[in-house]
N, C-alpha and C positions, 0 to 999 in steps of 0.2 A: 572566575575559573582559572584553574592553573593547566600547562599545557598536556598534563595527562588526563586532564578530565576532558577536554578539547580531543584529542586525538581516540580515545574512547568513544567518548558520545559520536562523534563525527563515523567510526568504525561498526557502531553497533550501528546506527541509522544506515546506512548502507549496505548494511550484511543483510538486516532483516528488513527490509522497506518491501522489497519483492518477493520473498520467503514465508510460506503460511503459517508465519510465528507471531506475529503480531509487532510491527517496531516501535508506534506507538507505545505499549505495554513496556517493553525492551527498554523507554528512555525515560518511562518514570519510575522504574523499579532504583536505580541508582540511588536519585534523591532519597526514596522511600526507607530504601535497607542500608545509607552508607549515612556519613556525615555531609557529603557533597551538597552543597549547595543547587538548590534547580539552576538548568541552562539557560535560563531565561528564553524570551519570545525572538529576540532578534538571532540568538543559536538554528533556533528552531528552524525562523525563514533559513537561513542558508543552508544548512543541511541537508532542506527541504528540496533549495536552489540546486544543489549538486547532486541529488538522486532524479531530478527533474530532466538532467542535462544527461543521465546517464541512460535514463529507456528511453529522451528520444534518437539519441548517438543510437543505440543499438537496434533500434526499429525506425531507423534512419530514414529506409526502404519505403515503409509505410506510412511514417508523418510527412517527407519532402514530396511522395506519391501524390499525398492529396492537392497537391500545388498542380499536379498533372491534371487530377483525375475533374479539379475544377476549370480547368479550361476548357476540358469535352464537354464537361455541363452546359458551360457560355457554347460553346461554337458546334457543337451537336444534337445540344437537347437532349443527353444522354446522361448516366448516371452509371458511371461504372462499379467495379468490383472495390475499388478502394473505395471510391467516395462512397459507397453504399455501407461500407464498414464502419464509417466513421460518422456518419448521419446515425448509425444505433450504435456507435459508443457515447452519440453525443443524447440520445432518446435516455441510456443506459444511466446517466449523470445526473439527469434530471433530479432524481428523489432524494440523493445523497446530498445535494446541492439547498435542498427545502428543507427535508430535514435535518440537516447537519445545521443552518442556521438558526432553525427553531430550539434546535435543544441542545446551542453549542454554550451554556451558561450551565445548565441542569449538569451535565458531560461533566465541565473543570470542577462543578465547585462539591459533586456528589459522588461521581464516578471514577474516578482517580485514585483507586485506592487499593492496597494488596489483597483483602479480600476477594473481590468483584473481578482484579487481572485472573487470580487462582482460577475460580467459578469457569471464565470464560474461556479460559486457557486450556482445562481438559474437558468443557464440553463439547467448545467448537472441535476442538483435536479429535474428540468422538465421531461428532458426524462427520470431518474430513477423513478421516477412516474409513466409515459405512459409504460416501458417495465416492469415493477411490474403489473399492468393491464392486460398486455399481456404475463404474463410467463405459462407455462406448465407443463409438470409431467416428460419429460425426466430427466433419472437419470444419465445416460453415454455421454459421450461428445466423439464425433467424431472428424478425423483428420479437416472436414473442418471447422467446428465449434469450435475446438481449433485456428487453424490459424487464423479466423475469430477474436476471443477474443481476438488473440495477435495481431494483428493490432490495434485493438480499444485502447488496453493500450497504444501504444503510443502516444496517444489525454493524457497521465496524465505526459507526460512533464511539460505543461502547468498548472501552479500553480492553486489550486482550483478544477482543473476536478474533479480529489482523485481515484487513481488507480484503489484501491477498488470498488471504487466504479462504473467507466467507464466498467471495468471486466463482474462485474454481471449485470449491464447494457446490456451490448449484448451477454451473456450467457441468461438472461431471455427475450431477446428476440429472440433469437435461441431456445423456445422452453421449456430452461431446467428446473428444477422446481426451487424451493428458496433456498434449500439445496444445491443445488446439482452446482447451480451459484457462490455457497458463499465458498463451501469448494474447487472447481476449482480454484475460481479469490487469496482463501489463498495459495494454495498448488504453484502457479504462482507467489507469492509474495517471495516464498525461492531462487530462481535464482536472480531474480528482486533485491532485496536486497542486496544479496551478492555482485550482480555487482554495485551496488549502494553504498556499504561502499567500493569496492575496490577504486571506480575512486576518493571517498574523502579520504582513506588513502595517496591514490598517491599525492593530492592537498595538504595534510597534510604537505606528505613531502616534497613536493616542495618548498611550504612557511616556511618551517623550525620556523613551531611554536613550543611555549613553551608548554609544556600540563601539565597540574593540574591534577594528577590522582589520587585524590581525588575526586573531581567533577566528573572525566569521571567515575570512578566506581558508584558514586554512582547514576549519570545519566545513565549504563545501566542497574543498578539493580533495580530501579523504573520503568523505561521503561519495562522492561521484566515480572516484576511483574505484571502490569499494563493492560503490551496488553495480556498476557497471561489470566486473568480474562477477559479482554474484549473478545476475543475469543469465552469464553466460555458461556459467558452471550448473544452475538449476536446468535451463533450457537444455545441453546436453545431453543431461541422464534425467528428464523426469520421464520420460517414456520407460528406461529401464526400473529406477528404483520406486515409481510411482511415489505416492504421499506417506508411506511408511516411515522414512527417517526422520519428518518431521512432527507424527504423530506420536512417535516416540518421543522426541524432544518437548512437545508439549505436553506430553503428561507426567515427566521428569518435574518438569519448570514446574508446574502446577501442584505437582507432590512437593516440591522443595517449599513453596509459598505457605501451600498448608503447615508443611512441620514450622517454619519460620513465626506463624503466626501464633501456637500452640505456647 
């Protein structure tokens, strides 16, 4: 890779990693529609690395909490408001965790492809649409309404759904408000991820590639920069502008693919 394909990929992975566009989708279209070379797996990890580094900086609050809320556990026998949070992000992981491994082979070697991104691109955009429509004012997410969200994530195997964005999909339509969908489907994305650079460190070192750690740093420190501004720019206005700007942008991208393919 040359250093604009580096500062690209590293930029688009971070704009859209917490955005219900899909980033995944975002970083195989490159290879797909340009002459660019894929980023390989070891890209992958760090990119992965500095979007990782960038929700928990910004939900700082919430992931060093648990360091709190585990001590009232030990010394109170008690289960507070974080640690309760994080016992159904951790309930929420589970499915995405089974099935992401069961059909992370069927994924690379069938669903990877412009076709399938298009499809998924303006259909999930549909119902993030329809359940933006329909969202609520709950502020607390419950065990079965956690469970619930974590089943839906694993519909973002498939290239295009976009985690993110399948997340707050059926958090807003379980009721909850725009907030409160958006900072769940992120605080779900720190398990998610980690087990997501581990299975590509492991592929990393299977294939026994060469790594440029030059590129890889500086792909995760654009990346992290990146999504950490995006973070904070979403969470701002999504009460105001709800899921509209991106439902639009999804079926742009989706329309673009189709004529692409034509």
């Amino acid at each position: 890779m040359d250093w604009l394909q580096v500062v690209t990929l590293a930029l688009i992975q971070g704009v859209t990693e917490f955005l219900p566009i899909s980033s995944s989708a975002h970083l195989i279209l490159p290879a797909q529609l340009t002459d660019w070379p894929d980023q390989g797996l070891a890209f992958d990890v760090a990119v992965h690395v500095g979007t990782l580094l960038a929700v928990v900086t910004y939900f700082r609050a919430e992931v060093f909490g648990a360091i709190g809320s585990a001590g009232t556990l030990l010394t109170e026998r008690r289960v507070d408001a974080t640690l309760d949070l994080w016992l159904k992000i951790a309930a929420a992981t589970v499915p995405i965790v089974v099935f992401g491994f069961l059909a992370k082979d069927f994924v690379e070697t069938q669903l990877r492809t412009v076709p399938v991104i298009a499809f998924t691109t303006i259909a999930f955009g549909l119902l993030l649409a329809w359940a933006d429509r329909r969202h609520g004012q709950l502020e607390t997410v419950t065990w079965s309404q956690a469970i619930v969200i974590g089943l839906a994530q694993v519909l973002a195997i498939v290239p295009g759904t976009s985690r993110s964005g399948i997340t707050m999909t059926a958090a807003l339509l379980l009721m909850l408000s725009r907030t409160s969908a958006a900072r769940f489907s992120m605080l779900l994305s720190v398990p998610t991820i980690v087990g997501a650079a581990l299975l590509l460190v492991k592929d990393v070192l299977d294939s026994g590639v060469d790594a440029q750690w030059d590129h890889l740093a500086a792909g995760a420190l654009v990346s992290g920069i990146s999504a950490f501004l995006s973070i904070g720019f979403f969470m701002a206005l999504v009460e105001r502008t709800g899921m509209l700007p991106y439902v639009i942008y999804r079926l742009l991208l989706g329309l673009f693919l189709i004529l692409f393919l034509l």
